[in-house]
C-alpha positions as CSV (number, residue, x, y, z in Angstrom):
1,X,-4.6,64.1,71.3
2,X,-5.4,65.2,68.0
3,X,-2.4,64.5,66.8
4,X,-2.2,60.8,68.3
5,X,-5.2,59.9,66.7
6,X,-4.4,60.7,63.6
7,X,-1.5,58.9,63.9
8,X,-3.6,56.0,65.4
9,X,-5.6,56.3,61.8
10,X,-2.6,56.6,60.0
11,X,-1.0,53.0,61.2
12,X,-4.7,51.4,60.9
13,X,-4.8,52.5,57.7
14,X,-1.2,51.3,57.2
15,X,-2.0,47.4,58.7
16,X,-5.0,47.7,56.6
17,X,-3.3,48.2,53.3
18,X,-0.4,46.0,54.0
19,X,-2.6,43.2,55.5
20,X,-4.1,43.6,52.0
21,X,-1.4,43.3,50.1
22,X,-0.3,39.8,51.3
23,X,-3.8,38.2,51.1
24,X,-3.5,38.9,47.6
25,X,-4.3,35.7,45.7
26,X,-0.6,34.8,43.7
27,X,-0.6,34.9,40.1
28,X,-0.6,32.0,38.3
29,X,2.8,29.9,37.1
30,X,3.3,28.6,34.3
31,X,6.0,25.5,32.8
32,X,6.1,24.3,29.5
33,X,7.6,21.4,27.7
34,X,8.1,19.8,24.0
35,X,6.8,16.5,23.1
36,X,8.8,14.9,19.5
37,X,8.0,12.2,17.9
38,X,10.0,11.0,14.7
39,X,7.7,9.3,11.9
40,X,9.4,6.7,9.9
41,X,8.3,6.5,6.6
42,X,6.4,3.4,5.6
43,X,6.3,2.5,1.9
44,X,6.2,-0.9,1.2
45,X,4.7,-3.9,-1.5
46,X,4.3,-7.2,0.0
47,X,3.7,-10.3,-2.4
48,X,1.0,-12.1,0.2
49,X,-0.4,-15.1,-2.0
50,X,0.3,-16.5,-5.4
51,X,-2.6,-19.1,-6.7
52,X,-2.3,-21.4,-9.8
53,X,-4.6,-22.2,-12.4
54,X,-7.1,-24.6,-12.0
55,X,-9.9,-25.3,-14.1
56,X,-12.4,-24.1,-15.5
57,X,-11.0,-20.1,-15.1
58,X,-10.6,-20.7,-11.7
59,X,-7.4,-20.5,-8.9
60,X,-6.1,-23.4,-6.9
61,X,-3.5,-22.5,-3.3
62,X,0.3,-22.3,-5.2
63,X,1.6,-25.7,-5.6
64,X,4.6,-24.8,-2.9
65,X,7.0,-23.4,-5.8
66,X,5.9,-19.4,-5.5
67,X,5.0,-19.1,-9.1
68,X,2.0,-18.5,-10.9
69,X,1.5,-22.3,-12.6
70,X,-1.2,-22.8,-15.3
71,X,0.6,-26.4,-15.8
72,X,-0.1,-28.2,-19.3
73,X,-2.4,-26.1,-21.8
74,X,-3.3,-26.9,-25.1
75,X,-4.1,-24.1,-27.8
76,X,-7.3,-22.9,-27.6
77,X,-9.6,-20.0,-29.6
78,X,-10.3,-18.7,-25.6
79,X,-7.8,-17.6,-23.4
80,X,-7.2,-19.3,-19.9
81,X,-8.3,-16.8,-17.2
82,X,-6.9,-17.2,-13.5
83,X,-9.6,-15.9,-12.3
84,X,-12.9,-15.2,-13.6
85,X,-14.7,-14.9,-10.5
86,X,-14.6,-11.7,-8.3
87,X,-12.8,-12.3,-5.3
88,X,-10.5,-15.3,-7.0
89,X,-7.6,-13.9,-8.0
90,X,-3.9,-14.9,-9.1
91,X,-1.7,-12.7,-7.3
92,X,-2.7,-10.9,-3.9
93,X,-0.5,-7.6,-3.0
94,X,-0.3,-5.4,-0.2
95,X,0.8,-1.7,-0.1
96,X,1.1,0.1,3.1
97,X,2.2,4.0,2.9
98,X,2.2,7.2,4.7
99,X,3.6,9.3,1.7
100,X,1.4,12.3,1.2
101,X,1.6,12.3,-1.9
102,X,0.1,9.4,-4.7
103,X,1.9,6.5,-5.0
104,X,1.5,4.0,-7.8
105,X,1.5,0.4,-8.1
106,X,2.9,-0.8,-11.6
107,X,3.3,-4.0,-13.0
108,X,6.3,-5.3,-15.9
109,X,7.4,-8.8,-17.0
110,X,11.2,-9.4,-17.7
111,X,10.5,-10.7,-21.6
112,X,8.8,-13.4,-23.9
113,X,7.9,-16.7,-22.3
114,X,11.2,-19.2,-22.9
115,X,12.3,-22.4,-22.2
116,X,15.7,-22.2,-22.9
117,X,15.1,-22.7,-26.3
118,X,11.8,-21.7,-27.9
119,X,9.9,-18.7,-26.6
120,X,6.2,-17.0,-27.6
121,X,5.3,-13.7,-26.4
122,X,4.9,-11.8,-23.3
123,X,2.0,-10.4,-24.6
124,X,-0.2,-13.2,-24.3
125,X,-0.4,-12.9,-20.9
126,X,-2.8,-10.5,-19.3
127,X,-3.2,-8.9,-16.5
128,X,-6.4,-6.8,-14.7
129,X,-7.3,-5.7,-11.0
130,X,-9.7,-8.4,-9.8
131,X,-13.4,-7.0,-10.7
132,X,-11.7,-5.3,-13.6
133,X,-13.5,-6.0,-16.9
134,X,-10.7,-6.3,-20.0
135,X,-7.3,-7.3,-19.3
136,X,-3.6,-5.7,-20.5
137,X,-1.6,-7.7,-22.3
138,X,1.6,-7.8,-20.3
139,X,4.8,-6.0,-21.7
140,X,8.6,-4.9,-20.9
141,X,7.4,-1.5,-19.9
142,X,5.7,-0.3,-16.7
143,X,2.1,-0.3,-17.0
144,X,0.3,1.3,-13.5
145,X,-1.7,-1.2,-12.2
146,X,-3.8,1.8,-9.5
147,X,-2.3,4.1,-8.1
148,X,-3.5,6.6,-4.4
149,X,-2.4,8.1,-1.3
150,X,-1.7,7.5,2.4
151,X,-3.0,3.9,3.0
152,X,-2.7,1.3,6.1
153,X,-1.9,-2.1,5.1
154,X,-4.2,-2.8,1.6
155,X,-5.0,-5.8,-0.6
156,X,-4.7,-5.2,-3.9
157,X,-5.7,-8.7,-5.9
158,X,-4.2,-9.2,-9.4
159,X,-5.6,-11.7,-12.3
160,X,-3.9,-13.5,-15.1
161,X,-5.0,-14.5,-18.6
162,X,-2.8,-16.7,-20.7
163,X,-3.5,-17.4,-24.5
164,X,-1.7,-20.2,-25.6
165,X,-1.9,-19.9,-29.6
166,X,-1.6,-22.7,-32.3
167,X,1.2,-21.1,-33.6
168,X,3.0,-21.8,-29.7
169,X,6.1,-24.5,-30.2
170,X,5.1,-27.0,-27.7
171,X,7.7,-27.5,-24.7
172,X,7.7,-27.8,-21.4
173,X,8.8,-25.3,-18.2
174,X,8.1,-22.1,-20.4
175,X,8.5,-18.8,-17.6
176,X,8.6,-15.2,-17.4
177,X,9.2,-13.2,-14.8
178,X,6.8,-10.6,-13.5
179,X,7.9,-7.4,-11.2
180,X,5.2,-5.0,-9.3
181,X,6.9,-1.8,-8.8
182,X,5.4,0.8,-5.8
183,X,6.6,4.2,-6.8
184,X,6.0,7.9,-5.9
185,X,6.9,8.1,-10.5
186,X,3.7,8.4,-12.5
């Protein structure tokens, strides 16, 4: 009898440990799985509004032709400015970019002012941020306008000054052409 008890202890001990064995609690599982995206790049320059002169140093909606107009001037000792107040403005650009580095806006015209057959200088036009103080007399060469980084959609407004001089030949339909640039080039 001995002998069939411990045998009876030995298979409760048995059901015991095996019974424990499956009412363990299963270990845990575990999936995984990517998520991608593609960012397209975004680095654009919108022209949004042009305004024409109007005065006194003021702006006016463009007359329907997309150009800057300060229509008939005479010579004067002050220059006409398109526009003096903060928040009036010539020009209105927009930049959008994600670059992550600085991008700059620059601005250039194409040459002196010309009719087809007289011409006075490029120069005499001027530009500034709105809010800016002094102007930059307008030349062949890239001038940066403001430059910065990763942006959503921003307004950037541009003003004019034109000095017409004495020593201007009269004519009519003078023009220049102006070009903003948006680069990643300082």
């Amino acid at each position: 009898m001995h002998k069939a008890k411990k045998n009876y202890l030995w298979n409760v001990l048995w059901i015991l440990a095996a019974g424990s064995l499956w009412a363990q609690t299963p270990p845990d599982v575990q999936q995984t799985h990517d998520v991608n995206v593609n960012i397209q790049t975004v680095f654009t320059l919108q022209i949004l509004t042009v305004n024409d002169y109007q005065h006194p140093n003021a702006s006016q909606p463009d007359n329907g032709n997309g150009a800057v107009d300060f229509f008939t001037r005479v010579p004067s000792a002050t220059p006409y400015v398109l526009a003096q107040a903060a928040g009036d403005y010539a020009v209105r650009l927009q930049v959008e970019s994600n670059y992550t580095g600085t991008w700059y806006l620059k601005v250039k015209g194409s040459g002196d002012f010309s009719n087809g057959s007289t011409t006075f200088p490029l120069s005499r036009l001027g530009w500034r941020q709105d809010g800016s103080s002094s102007f930059t007399p307008m030349s062949t060469t890239y001038a940066t306008v403001t430059s910065g980084t990763a942006t959503a959609p921003t307004n950037i407004d541009m003003d004019y000054q034109l000095q017409v001089d004495w020593s201007d030949p009269p004519g009519n339909n003078y023009s220049t052409t102006i070009t903003y640039l948006l680069t990643t080039t300082p």
